[in-house]
N, C-alpha and C positions, 0 to 999 in steps of 0.2 A: 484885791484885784488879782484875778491869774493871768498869768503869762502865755501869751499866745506860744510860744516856740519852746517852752518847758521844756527842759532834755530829759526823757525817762530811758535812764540806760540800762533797765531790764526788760523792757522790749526790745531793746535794739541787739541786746545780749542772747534774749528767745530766740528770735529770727535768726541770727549766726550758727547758735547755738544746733538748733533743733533741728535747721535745713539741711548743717554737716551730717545730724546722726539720721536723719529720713533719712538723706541721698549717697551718702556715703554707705551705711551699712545696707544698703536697697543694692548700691553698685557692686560692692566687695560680694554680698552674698550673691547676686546672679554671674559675677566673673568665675567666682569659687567654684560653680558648678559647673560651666559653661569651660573652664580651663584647670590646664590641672600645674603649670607652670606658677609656683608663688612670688619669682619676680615678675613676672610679668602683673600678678595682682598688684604686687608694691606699686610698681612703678605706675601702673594706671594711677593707683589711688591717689600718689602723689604730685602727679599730673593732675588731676580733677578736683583734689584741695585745693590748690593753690589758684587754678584759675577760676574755680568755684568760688574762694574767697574772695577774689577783685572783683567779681561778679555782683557777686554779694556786698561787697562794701559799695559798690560805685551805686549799685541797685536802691539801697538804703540811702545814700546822698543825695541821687535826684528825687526820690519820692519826699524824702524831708525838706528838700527845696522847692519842689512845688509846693508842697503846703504851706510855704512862706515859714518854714522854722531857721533859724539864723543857727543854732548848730549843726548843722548837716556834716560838717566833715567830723566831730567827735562821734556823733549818732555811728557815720559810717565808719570809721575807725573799731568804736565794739563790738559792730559787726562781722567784721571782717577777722578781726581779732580770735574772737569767741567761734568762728566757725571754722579757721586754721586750727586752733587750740585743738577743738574737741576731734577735727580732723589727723591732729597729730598722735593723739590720745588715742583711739580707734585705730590707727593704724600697728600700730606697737607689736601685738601679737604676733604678728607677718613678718618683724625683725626678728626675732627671739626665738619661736616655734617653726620647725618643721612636720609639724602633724597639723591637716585642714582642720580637722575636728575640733582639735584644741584650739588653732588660733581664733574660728568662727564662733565657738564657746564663747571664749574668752573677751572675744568685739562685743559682742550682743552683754555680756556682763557689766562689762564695761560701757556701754551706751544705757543699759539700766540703771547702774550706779549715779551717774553723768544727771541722768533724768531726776532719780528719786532726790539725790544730792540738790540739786538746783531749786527744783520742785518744793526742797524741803526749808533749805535755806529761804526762800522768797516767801515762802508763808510764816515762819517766824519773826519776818524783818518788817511785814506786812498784818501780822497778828489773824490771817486768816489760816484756813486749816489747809492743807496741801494734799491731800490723798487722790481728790479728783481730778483736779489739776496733773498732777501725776500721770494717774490712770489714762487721761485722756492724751497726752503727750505718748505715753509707753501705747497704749494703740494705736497712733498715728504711726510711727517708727514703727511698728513690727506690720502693721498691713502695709506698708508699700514696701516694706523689708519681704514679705512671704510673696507680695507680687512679683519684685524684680529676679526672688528668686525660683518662681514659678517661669521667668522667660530667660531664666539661663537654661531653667532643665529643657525648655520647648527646643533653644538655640543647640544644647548640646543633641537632642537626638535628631532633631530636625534639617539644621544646618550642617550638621556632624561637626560643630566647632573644636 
């Protein structure tokens, strides 16, 4: 017999997970462009983790409730979790470096690592192969990473932000 309310916590780790490195490096890369002040990048970032992550976590607790699963608040706890985390992780370069170059290098590295890491881990755990899985995770993150940063360059000359 299966369990109606099974708690799979590597979806609920995906979804934190993945959302941080969409939205976060989507954000950081059109501010990067659109500003040239790198506190002013920190401290968005870290303004938009944090209420990104309660977002997130509460998001995940009422969708697991409607469905009638009885763990909803763990479910949303990984969430939440796993999207601060990689939010934290991603932001780092922006403490450390004073060159855009390198710290934006460096994010995108670091969100590919994140990916392949994860990606690699769940398929060994899982005994399937992870390359596509992968692949399709590092496309999602880098196309709404090259859109958001396609509407800072529109903001910076447009707006003249």
């Amino acid at each position: 017999m299966v369990r109606k309310d099974k708690f799979n916590s590597a979806g609920a780790i995906v979804l934190g997970m993945h959302d941080a490195l969409v939205s976060l490096t989507g954000l950081i890369a059109g501010l990067a462009v659109a500003m040239a002040d790198r506190y002013v990048i920190i401290l968005t970032a870290v303004i938009a983790s944090v209420t990104a992550s309660l977002s997130m976590g509460a998001s995940n607790y009422l969708a697991v409730r409607t469905d009638g699963g009885r763990r909803a608040f763990i479910s949303a706890l990984y969430t939440g979790v796993a999207y601060m985390a990689t939010c934290a992780v991603l932001i780092v370069p922006f403490f450390v470096f004073e060159n855009r170059a390198v710290e934006m290098v460096l994010m995108f590295a670091i969100a590919v690592t994140e990916i392949f890491g994860f990606n690699y881990y769940l398929g060994r755990v899982n005994h399937r192969p992870y390359m596509r899985k992968f692949l399709e995770m590092l496309g999602v993150c880098a196309g709404v990473s090259v859109i958001a940063f396609l509407i800072g360059l529109g903001a910076n000359k447009y707006l003249g932000v």
